[in-house]
MISEPA-68139 format. One record per residue (C-alpha): x, y, z; residue in one letter. Coordinates in pm, 1 decimal, padded with zeros to 6 digits. Example, Ala and Ser with C-alpha at 12.3 -4.5 7.8 and 13.67 -1.06 7.14 Angstrom:
REM residues 2
c1:01230.0, c2:-00450.0, c3:00780.0, aa:A
c1:01367.0, c2:-00106.0, c3:00714.0, aa:S
REM end
This chain:
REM residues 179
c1:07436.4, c2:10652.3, c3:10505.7, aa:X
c1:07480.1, c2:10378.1, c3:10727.6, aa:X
c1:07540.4, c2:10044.9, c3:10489.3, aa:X
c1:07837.9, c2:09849.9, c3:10489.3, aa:X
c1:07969.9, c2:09958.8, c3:10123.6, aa:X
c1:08131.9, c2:10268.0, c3:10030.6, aa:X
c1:08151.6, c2:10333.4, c3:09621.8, aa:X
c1:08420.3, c2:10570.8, c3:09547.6, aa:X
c1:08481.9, c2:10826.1, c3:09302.3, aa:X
c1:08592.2, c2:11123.9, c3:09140.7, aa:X
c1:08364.3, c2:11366.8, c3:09013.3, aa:X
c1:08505.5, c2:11678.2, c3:08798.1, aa:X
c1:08341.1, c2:12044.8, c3:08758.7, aa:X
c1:08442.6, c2:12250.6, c3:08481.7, aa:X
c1:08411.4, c2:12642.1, c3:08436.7, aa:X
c1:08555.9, c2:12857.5, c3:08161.9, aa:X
c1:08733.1, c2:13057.7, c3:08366.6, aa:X
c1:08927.9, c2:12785.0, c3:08580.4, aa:X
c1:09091.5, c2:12470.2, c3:08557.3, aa:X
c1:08910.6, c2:12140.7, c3:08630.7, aa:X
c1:08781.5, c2:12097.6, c3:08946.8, aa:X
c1:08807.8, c2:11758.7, c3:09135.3, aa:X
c1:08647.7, c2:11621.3, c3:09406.0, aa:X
c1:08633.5, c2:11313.1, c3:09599.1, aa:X
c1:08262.4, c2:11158.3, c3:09609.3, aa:X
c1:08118.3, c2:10871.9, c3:09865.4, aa:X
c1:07785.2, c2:10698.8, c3:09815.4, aa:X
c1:07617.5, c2:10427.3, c3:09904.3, aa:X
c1:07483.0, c2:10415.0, c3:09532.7, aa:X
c1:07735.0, c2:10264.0, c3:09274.3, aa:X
c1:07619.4, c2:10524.0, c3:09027.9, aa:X
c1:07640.1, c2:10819.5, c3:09336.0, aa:X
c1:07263.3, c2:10866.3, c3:09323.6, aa:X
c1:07107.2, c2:10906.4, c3:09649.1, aa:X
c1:07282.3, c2:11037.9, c3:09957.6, aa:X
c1:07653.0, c2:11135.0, c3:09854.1, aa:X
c1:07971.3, c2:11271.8, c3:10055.1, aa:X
c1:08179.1, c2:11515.0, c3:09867.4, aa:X
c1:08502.4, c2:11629.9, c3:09951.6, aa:X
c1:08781.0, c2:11875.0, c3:09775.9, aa:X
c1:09100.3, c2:12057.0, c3:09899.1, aa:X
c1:08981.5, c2:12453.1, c3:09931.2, aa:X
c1:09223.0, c2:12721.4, c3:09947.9, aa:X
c1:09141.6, c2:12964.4, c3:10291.5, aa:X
c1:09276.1, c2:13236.0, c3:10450.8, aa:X
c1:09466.4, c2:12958.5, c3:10673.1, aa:X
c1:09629.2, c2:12794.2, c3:10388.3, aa:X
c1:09506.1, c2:12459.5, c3:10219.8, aa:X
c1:09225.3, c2:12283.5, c3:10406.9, aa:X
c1:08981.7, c2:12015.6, c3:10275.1, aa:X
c1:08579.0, c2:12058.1, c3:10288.8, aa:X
c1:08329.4, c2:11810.1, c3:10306.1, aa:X
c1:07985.3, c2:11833.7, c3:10167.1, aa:X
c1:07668.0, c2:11626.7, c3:10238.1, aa:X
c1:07477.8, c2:11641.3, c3:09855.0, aa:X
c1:07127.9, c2:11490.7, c3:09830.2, aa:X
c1:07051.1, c2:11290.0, c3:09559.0, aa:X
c1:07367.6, c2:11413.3, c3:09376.5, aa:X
c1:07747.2, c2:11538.0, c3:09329.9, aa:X
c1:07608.4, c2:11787.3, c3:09071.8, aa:X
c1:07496.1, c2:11987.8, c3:09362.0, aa:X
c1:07864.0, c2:11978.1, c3:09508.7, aa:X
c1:07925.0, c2:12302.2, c3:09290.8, aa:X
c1:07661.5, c2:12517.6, c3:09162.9, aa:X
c1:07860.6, c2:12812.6, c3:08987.6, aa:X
c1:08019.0, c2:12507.1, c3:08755.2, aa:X
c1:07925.9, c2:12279.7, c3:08491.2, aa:X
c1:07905.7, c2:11897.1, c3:08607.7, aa:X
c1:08043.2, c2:11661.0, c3:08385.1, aa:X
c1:08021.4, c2:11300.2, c3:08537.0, aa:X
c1:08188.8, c2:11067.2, c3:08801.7, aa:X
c1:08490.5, c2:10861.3, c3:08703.0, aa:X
c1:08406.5, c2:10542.0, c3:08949.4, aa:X
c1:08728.7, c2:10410.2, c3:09150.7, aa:X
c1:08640.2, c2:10129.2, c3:09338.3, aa:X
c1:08425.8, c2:10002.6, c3:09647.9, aa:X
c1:08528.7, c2:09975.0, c3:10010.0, aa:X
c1:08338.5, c2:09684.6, c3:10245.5, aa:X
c1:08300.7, c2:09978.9, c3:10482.0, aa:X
c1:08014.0, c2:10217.6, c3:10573.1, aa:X
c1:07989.0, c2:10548.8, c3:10409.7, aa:X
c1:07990.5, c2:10761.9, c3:10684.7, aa:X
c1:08301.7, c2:10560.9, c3:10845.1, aa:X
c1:08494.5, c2:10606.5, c3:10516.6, aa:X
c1:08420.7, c2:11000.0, c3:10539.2, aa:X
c1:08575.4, c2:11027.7, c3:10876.0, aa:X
c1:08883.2, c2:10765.2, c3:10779.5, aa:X
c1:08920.0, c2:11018.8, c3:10486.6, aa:X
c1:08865.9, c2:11304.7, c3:10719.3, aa:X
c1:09137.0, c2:11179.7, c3:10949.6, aa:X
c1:09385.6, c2:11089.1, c3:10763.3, aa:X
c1:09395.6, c2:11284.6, c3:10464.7, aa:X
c1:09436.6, c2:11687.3, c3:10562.5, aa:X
c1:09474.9, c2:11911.5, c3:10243.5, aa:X
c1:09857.7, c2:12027.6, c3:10244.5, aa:X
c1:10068.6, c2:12189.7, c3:10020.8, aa:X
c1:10399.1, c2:11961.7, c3:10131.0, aa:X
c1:10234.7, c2:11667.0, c3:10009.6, aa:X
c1:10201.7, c2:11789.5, c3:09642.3, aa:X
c1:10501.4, c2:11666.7, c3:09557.5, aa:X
c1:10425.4, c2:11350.1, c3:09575.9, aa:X
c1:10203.6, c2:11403.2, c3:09278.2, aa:X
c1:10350.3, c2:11507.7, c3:08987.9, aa:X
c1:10225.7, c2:11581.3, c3:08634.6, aa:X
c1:09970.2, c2:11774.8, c3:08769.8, aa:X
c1:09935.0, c2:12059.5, c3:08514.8, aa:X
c1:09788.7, c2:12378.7, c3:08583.8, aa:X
c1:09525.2, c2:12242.9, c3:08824.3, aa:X
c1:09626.1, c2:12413.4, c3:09161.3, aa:X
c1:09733.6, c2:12242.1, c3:09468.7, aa:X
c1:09474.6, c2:12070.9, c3:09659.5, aa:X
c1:09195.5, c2:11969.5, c3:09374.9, aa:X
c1:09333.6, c2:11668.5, c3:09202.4, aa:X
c1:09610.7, c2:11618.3, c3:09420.6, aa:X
c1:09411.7, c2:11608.0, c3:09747.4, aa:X
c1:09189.6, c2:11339.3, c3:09557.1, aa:X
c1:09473.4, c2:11121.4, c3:09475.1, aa:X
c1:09657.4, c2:11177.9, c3:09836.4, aa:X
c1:09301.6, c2:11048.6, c3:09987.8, aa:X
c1:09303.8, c2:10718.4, c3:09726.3, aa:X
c1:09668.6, c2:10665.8, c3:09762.9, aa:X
c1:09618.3, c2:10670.7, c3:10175.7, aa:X
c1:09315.1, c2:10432.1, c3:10150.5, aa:X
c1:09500.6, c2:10183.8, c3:09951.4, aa:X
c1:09827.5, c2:10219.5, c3:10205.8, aa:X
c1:09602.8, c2:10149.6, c3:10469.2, aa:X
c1:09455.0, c2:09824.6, c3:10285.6, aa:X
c1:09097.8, c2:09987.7, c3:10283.5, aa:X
c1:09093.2, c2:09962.4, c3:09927.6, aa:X
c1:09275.0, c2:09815.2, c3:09646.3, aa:X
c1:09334.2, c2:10024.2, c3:09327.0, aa:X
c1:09489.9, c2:09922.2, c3:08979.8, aa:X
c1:09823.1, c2:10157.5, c3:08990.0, aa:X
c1:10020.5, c2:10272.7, c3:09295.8, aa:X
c1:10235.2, c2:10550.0, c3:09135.7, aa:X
c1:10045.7, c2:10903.1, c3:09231.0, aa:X
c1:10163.6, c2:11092.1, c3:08893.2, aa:X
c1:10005.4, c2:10708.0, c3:08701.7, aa:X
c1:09707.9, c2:10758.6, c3:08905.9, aa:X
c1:09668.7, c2:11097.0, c3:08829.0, aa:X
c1:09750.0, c2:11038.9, c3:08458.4, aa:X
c1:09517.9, c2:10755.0, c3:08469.6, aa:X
c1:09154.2, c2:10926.6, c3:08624.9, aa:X
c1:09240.2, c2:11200.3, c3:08449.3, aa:X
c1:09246.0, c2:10984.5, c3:08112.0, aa:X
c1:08860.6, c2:10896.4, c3:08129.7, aa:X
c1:08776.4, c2:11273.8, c3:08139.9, aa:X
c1:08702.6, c2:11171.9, c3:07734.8, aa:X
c1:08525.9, c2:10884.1, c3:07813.4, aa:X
c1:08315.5, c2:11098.7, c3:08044.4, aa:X
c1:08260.7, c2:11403.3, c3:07800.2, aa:X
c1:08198.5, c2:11109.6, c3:07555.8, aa:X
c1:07877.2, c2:10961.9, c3:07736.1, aa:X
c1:07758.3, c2:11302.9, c3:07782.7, aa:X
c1:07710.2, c2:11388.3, c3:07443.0, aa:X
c1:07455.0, c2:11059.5, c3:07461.4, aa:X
c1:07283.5, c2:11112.2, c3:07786.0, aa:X
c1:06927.4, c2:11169.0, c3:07894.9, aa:X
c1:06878.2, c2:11605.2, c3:07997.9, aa:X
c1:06809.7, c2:11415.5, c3:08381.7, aa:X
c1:07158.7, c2:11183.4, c3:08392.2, aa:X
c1:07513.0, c2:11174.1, c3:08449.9, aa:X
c1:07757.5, c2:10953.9, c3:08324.9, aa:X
c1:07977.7, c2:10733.3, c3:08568.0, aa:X
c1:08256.4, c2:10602.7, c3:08374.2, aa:X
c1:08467.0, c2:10299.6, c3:08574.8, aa:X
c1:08797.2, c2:10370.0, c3:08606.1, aa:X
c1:08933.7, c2:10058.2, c3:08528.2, aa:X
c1:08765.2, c2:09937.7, c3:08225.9, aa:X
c1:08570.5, c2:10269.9, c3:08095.7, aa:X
c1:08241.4, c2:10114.8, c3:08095.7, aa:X
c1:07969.8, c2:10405.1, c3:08140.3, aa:X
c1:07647.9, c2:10364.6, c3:08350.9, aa:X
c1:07416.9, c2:10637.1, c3:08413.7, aa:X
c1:07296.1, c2:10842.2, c3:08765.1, aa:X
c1:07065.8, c2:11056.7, c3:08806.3, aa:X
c1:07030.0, c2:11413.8, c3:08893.1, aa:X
c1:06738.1, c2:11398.8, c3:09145.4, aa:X
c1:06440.8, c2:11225.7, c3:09245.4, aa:X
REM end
């Protein structure tokens, strides 16, 4: 992963048992087919730490005991892959103090969906990328309002695809689950 763009998103894992899972995706592939980094905020024994995940071919590998809905595309960074995983890796450590910063947050525990927005609030502070609302509860609010738009384009998806909904206008494209 060694281009000079970065696509950015958000993918989300659900169970029935536990809240919606969020986690922080990195390809080279503007529909996060191929080669993709993905990251999340995991609870340890240590406290709140984040893990990072090479996933062939695609995010619906990131977590195999839950059910992959689709990636809600932020935006792209004029930066290698790789670099942007160790920018995010740098600046961006998992930790419960920084929560409040993020509010609105529901019952989704510390360190999924606020350890996304923490890493896309960070990148835009740091002029990496540019994203269309500042505020981390509107940012929040906002990915998490084209979860619909994602179950949505599931219902009319191919068995092998995923739906990649863009964040800013909801338009859906399609990846795909493996080779």
């Amino acid at each position: 992963m060694s281009r000079s763009t970065c696509h950015i998103g958000v993918a989300f894992y659900t169970h029935p048992s536990f809240p919606t899972q969020w986690a922080l995706v990195l390809s080279e592939s503007p529909v996060f087919d191929g080669p993709v980094w993905c990251s999340t905020a995991v609870e340890t024994v240590n406290g709140w730490g984040a893990s990072w995940t090479p996933c062939d071919w695609s995010p619906a590998r990131f977590n195999p005991m839950a059910l992959f809905s689709g990636v809600v595309y932020v935006t792209q960074a004029a930066m290698p892959t790789n670099h942007m995983q160790a920018l995010i890796s740098r600046s961006n450590v998992a930790s419960e103090l920084d929560r409040f910063r993020v509010q609105g947050t529901g019952d989704v525990p510390f360190g999924t969906d606020t350890y996304v927005v923490l890493a896309l609030l960070r990148l835009c502070e740091g002029r990496h990328i540019r994203l269309p609302k500042l505020n981390p509860s509107d940012l929040s609010n906002f990915i998490r309002g084209r979860v619909p738009d994602l179950q949505r384009a599931q219902r009319s998806q191919g068995s092998n695809a995923y739906p990649v909904v863009s964040l800013e206008n909801g338009n859906v494209s399609f990846g795909r689950l493996g080779r």
